[in-house]
Phi, psi and omega in degrees: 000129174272152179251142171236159183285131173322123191273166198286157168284171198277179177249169196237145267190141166240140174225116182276131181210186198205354173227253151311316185074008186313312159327292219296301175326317176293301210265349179278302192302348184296302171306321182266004157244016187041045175234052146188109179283097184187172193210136175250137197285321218171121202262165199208066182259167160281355167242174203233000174244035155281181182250002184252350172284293202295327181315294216294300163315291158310343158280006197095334184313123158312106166259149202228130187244097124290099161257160195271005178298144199013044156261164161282150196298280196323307171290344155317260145352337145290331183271342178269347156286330182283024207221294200273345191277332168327343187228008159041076188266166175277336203190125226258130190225111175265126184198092201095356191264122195266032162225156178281147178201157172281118174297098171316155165284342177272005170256345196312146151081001176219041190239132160220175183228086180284149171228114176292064194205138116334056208312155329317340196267152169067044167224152183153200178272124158092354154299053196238155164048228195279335156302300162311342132316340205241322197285315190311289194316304153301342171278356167085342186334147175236358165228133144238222195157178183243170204208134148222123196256176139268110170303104173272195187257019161233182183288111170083013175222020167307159161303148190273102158314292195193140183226141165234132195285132185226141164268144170260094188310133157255042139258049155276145181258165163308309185292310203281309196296332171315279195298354170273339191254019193271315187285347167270331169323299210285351166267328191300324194282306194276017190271328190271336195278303177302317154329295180312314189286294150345287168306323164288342178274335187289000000 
C-alpha cells in the first residue's frame, strides 16, 4: 500500500498594491485555475482610485485603502502590518506597491517584490514602470527581465528569490519591452510563491 505525504494547505497571501492590479489580477486568476496553490487574505492598497481596489472587490477580497500621505514611514507601516498580520498571512506579497515600509521582525523573511529588472541593475528610488524600461534600453542592454526578492528596508534590495530573462529587441519602445517582461512576470511570480512555499515546508 502506498502512503502519500499530506498535502500542504494552500498558501496564504496579503497582497499590496498601488495600482493597476494587473499582478493581483494574474494571481486570483492564477488560483482559480489550480495553477497556484495559494488564497489571497486580504489586498492592502495605498491609494482608494486604483483599478487594483476593484479586482480585489470583485474577487471578493477584503481591502484596507492606507494611505501614506503625511505619516511617518514607521507608524505607517505598522498599520499596514496590523492589517496583513489580522488575517495571519504566510506570506506578504508586493505587487505593483511603490513604497518603502518597515519590515516587523515576525515579517522578516516573509515579504517579497517583483521588479521589472534584473536586480541589481535599474532598481532603486525611482526605477519603477517605464522608467525602468526606458533606462535598459537607452543604455543599450540586449537582455532584461524581472527580479523576484525579499523586501528589506531599501528599495529594490533583498535577496534575490527568483529572475527571469527577456530578450531586448532592437526596434523595442519602453511599451512593447514592458509588455514582454510584464508577460515573464505573470509566470514568474506564482513560480516564487510557490518556490517559497516548498522551502517553507521543508
Amino acid at each position: 500500500m502506498t502512503s502519500h505525504a499530506p498535502a500542504r494547505p494552500p498558501l496564504r497571501l496579503a497582497v499590496l498594491l498601488s495600482g493597476s492590479g494587473r499582478t493581483l489580477d494574474n494571481l486570483i486568476e492564477r488560483i482559480a485555475a489550480g495553477r497556484l496553490a495559494a488564497t489571497i487574505e486580504r489586498v492592502v492598497s495605498s491609494r482608494n482610485d486604483v483599478r487594483g481596489v476593484r479586482i480585489a472587490a470583485a474577487a471578493g477580497v477584503g481591502v484596507n485603502v492606507l494611505s501614506p500621505k503625511g505619516r511617518p514611514i514607521d507608524a505607517w507601516s505598522e498599520e499596514v502590518f496590523a492589517v496583513c498580520r489580522s488575517v495571519r498571512p504566510d506570506l506578504v506579497v508586493m505587487a505593483g506597491f511603490l513604497h518603502l515600509v518597515c519590515i516587523p521582525p515576525d515579517f522578516a523573511g516573509r515579504v517579497i517584490n517583483i521588479h521589472p529588472s534584473l536586480l541589481p541593475a535599474f532598481g532603486g528610488k525611482g526605477f519603477h514602470g517605464m522608467h525602468v524600461h526606458r533606462a535598459v534600453i537607452d543604455r543599450g542592454c540586449t537582455i532584461s527581465g524581472c527580479t523576484v526578492h525579499f523586501v528589506d528596508e531599501e528599495y529594490d534590495h533583498g535577496r534575490i528569490l527568483l529572475q527571469r530573462t527577456v530578450p531586448v529587441l532592437p526596434d523595442d519602445t519602453p511599451e512593447s519591452l514592458a509588455a514582454r517582461v510584464f508577460a515573464a512576470e505573470c509566470d514568474a511570480l506564482p513560480d516564487a510563491i510557490s518556490l517559497f512555499a516548498s522551502h517553507r515546508a521543508h
